[in-house]
ZANU-370800 format. One record per atom (N, C-alpha, C): atom name; residue in one letter; x, y, z. Coordinates in pm, whole numbers. Example, Ala and Ser with C-alpha at 12.3 -4.5 7.8 and 13.67 -1.06 7.14 Angstrom:
! residues 2
 site code      X      Y      Z
    N    a   1319   -569    780
   CA    a   1230   -450    780
    C    a   1320   -330    780
    N    s   1285   -225    708
   CA    s   1367   -106    714
    C    s   1290      3    787
//
This chain:
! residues 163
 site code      X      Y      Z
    N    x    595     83  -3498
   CA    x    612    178  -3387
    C    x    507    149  -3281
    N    x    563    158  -3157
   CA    x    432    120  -3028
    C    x    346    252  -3046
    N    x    210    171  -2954
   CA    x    106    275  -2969
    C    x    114    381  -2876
    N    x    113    498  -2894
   CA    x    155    624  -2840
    C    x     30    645  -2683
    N    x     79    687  -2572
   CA    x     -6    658  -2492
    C    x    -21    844  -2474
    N    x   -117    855  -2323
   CA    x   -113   1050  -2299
    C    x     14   1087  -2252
    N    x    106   1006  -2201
   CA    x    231   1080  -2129
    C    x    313   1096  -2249
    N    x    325    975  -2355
   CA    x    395   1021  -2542
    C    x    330   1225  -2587
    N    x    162   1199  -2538
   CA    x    154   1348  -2628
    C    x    182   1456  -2501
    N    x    162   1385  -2338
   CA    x    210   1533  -2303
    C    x    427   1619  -2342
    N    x    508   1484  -2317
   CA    x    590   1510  -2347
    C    x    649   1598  -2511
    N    x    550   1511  -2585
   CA    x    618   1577  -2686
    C    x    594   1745  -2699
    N    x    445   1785  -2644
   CA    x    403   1901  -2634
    C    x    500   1994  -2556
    N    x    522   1910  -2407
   CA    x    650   1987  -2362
    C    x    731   2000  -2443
    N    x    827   1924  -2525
   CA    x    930   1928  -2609
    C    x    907   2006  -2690
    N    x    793   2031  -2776
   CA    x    753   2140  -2851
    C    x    786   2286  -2773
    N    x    703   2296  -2653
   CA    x    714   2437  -2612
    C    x    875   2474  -2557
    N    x    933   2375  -2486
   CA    x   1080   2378  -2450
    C    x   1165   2320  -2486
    N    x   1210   2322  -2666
   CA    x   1328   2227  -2693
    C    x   1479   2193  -2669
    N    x   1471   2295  -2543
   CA    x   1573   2290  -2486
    C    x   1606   2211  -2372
    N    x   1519   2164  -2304
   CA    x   1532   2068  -2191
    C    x   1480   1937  -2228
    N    x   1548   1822  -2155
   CA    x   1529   1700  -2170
    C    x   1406   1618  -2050
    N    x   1267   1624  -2151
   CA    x   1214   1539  -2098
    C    x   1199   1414  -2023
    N    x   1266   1340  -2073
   CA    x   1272   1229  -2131
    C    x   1277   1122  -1946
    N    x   1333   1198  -1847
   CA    x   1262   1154  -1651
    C    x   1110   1156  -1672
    N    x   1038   1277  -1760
   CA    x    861   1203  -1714
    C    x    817   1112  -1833
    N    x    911   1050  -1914
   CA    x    860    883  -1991
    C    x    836    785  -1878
    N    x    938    800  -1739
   CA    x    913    698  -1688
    C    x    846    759  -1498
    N    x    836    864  -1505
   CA    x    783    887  -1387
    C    x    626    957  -1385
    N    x    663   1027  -1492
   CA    x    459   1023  -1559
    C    x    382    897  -1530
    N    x    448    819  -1601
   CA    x    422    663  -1627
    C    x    342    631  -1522
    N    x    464    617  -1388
   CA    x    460    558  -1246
    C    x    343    642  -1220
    N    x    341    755  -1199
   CA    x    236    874  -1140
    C    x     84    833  -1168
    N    x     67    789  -1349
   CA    x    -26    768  -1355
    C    x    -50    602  -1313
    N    x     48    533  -1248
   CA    x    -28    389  -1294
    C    x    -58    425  -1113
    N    x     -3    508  -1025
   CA    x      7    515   -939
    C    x   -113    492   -862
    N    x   -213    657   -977
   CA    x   -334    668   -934
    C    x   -437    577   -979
    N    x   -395    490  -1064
   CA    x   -490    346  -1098
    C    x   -504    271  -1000
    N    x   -331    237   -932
   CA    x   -274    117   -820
    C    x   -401    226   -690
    N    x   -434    317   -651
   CA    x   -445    372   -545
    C    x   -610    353   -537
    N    x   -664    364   -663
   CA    x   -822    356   -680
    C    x   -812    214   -688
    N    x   -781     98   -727
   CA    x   -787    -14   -727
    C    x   -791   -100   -624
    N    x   -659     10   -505
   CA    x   -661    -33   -367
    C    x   -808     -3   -260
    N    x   -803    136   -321
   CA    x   -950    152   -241
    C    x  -1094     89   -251
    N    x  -1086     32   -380
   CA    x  -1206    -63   -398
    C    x  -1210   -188   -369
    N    x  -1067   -254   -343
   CA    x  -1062   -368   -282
    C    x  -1069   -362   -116
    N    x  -1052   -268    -61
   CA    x  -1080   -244     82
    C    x  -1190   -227    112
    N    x  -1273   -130    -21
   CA    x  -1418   -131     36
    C    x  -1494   -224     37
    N    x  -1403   -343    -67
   CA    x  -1507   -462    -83
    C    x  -1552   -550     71
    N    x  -1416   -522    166
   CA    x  -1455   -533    296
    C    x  -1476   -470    398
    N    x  -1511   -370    367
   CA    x  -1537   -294    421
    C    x  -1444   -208    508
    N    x  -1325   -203    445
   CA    x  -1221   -164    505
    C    x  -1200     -8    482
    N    x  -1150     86    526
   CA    x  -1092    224    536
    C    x   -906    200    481
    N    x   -852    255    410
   CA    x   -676    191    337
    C    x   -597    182    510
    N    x   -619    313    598
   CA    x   -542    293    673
    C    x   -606    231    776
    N    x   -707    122    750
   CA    x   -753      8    830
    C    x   -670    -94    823
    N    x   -695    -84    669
   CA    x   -616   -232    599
    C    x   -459   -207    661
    N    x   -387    -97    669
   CA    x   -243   -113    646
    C    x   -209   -114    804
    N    x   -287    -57    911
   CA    x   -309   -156   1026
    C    x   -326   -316   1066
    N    x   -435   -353   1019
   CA    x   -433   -450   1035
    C    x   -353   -550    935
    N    x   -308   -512    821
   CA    x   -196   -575    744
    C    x   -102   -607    849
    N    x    -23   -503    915
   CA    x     93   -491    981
    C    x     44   -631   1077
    N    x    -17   -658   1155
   CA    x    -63   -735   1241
    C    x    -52   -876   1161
    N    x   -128   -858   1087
   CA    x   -114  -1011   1039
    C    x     -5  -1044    974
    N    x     94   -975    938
   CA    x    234  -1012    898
    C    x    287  -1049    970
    N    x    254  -1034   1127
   CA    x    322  -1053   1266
    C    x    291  -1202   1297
    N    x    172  -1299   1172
   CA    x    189  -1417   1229
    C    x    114  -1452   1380
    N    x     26  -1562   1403
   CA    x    -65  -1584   1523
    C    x     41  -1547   1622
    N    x    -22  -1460   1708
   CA    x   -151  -1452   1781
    C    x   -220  -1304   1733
    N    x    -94  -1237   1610
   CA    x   -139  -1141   1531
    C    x   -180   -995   1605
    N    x    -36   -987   1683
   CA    x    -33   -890   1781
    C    x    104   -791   1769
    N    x     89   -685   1814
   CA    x    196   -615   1781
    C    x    221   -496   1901
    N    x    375   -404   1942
   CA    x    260   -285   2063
    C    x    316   -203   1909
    N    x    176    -92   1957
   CA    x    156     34   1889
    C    x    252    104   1828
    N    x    398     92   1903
   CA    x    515    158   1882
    C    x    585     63   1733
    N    x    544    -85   1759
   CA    x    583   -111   1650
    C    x    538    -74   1503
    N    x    384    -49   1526
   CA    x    278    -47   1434
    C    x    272    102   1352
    N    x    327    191   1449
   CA    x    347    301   1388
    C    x    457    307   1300
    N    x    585    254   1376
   CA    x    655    236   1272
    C    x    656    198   1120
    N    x    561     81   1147
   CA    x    571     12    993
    C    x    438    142    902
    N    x    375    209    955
   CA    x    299    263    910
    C    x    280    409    848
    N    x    423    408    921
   CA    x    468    537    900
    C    x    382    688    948
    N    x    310    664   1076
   CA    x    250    806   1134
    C    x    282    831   1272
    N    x    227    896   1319
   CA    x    273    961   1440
    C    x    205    906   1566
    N    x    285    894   1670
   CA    x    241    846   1816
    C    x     38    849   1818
    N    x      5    969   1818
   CA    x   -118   1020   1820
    C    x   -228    972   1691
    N    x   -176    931   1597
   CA    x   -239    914   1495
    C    x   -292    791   1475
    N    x   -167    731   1549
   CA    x   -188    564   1528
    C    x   -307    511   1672
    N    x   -243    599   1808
   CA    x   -371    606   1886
    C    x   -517    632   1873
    N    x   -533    689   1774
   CA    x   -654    743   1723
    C    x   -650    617   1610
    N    x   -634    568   1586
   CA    x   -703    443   1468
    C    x   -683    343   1527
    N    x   -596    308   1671
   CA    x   -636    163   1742
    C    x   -749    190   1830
    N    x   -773    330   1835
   CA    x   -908    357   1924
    C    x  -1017    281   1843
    N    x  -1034    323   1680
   CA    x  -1120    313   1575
    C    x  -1130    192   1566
    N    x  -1076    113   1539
   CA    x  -1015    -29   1526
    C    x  -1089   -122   1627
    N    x  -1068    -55   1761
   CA    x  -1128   -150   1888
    C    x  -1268   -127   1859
    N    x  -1344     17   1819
   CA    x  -1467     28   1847
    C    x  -1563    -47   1701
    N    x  -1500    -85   1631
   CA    x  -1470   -174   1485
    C    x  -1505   -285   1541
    N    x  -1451   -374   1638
   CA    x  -1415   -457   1668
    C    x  -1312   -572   1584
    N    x  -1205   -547   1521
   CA    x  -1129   -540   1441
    C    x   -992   -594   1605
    N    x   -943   -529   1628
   CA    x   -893   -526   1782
    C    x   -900   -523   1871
    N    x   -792   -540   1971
   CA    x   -834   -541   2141
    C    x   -717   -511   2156
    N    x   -694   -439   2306
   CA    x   -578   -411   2365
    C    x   -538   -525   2451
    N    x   -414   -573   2486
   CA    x   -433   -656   2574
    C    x   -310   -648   2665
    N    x   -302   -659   2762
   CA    x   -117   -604   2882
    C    x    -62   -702   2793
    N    x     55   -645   2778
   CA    x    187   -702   2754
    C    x    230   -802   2834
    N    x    234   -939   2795
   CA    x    231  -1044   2893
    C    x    449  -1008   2969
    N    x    481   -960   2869
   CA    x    655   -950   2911
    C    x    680   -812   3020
    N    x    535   -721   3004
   CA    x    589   -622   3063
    C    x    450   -529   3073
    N    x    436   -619   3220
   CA    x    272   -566   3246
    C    x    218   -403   3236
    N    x    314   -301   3236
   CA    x    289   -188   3220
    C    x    285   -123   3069
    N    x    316   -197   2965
   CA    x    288   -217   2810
    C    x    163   -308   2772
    N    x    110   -223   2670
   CA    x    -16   -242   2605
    C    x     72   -351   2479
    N    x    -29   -480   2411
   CA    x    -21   -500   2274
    C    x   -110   -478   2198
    N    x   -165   -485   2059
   CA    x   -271   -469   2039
    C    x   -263   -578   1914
    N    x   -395   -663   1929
   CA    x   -430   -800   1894
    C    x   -546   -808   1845
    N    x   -488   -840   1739
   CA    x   -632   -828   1623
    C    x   -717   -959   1673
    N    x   -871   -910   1609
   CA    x   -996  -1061   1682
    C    x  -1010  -1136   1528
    N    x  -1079  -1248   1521
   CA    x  -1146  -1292   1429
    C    x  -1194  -1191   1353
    N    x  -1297  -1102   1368
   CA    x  -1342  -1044   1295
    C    x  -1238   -932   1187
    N    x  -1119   -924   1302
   CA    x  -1031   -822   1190
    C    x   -954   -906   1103
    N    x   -871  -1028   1133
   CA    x   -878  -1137   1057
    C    x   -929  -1178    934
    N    x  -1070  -1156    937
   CA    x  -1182  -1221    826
    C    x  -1146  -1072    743
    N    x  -1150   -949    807
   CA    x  -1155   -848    695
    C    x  -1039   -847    627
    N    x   -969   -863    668
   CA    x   -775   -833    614
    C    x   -766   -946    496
    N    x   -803  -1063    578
   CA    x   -763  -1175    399
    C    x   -869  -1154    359
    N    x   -986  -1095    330
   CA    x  -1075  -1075    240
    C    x  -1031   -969    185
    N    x   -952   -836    208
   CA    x   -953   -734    165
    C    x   -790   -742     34
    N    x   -677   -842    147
   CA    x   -594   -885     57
    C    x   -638   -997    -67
    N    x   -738  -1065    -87
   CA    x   -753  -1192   -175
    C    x   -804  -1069   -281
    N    x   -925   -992   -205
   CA    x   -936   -906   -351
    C    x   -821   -789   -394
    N    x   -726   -733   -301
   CA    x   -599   -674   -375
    C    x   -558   -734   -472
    N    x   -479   -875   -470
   CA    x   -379   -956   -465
    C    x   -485   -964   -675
    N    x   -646   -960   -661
   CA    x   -684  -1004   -782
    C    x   -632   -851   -863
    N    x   -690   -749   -791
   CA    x   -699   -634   -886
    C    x   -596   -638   -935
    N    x   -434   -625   -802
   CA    x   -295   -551   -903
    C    x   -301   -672   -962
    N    x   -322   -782  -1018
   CA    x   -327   -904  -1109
    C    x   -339   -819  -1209
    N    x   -441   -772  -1245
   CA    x   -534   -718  -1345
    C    x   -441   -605  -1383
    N    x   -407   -513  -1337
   CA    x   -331   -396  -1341
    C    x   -238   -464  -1436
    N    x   -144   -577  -1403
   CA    x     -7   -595  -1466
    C    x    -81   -700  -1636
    N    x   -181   -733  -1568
   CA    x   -250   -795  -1685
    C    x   -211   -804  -1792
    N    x   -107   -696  -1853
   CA    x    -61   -622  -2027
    C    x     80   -719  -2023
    N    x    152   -786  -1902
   CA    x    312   -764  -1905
    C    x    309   -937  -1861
    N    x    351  -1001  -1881
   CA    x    407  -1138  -1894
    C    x    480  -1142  -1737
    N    x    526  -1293  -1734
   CA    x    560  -1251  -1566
    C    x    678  -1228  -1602
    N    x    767  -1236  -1721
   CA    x    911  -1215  -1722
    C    x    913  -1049  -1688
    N    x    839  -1040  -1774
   CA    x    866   -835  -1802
    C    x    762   -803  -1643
    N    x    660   -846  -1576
   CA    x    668   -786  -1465
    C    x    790   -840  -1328
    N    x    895   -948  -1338
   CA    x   1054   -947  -1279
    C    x   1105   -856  -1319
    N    x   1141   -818  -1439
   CA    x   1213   -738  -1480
    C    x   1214   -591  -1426
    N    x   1050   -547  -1448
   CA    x    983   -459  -1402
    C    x   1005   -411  -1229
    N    x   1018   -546  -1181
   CA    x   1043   -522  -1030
    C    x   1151   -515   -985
    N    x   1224   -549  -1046
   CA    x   1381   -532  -1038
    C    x   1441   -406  -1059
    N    x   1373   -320  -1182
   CA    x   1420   -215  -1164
    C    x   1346   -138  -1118
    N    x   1215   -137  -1058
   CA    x   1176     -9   -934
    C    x   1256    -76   -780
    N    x   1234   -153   -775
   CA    x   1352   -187   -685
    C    x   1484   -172   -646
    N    x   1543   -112   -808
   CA    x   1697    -66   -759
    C    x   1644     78   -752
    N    x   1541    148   -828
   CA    x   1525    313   -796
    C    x   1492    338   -657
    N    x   1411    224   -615
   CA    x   1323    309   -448
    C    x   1500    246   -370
    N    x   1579    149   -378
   CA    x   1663    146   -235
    C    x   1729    288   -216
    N    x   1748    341   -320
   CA    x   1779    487   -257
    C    x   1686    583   -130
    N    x   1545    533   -126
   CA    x   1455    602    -54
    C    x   1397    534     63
    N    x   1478    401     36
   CA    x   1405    333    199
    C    x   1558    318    263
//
């Protein structure tokens, strides 16, 4: 029999107090919840290793996915980031005074801003991804690469319902 982990004794305890309802959604969303908050502390220590803030990194992520000259306008950036007009203004403010970015006119449409990451935001982002890329290593560490495909395959068919 596998070795019983805390989400095995919280369930069964539920099952004890309510044997009438079927647990058996938090075997695998307990699961997620807790590896969640591992994946989330793991992230934050690899950002701090550069000194990064998460919604530094997932700024300047967005940018460098964009490929040299590693520029993007704001409208796109929010998008991928998922916050609001104002929010994202307020962290390319942060960003510039970082020196991480620069604003620069929109060469297509001089009355549009882009915003273009420098060397220095550059150096933080693949330093901050080389040490991600080690930790969730470590995280899956337990699972072979077959069973982490497998693994991705099926949170992958659960989240297309949510993107």
């Amino acid at each position: 029999m596998p070795e019983k982990d805390e989400v095995d004794r919280i369930v069964a305890a539920w099952q004890h107090a309510h044997p009438e309802l079927d647990f058996s959604p938090l075997q695998v969303l307990s699961r997620v919840a807790r590896l969640a908050k591992h994946l989330d502390r793991a992230r934050r220590d690899a950002f701090a290793s550069s000194g990064l803030e998460p919604w530094e990194f997932d700024v300047l992520a967005a940018l460098r996915r964009e490929g040299a000259p590693f520029q993007s306008s704001p409208k796109a950036l929010l998008q991928q980031t998922l916050v609001s007009s104002g929010t994202m203004t307020n962290r390319i403010d942060r960003l510039v005074e970082r020196g991480f970015v620069e604003r620069r006119t929109d060469p297509h449409d001089g009355r549009g801003v882009q915003v273009a990451m420098t060397d220095a935001g550059v150096a933080a982002v693949d330093g901050a991804m080389g040490e991600l890329v080690e930790r969730e290593a470590e995280l899956l560490g337990a699972l072979s690469s077959a069973d982490q495909e497998r693994l991705a395959g099926l949170l992958r068919k659960l989240i297309l319902d949510f993107d």
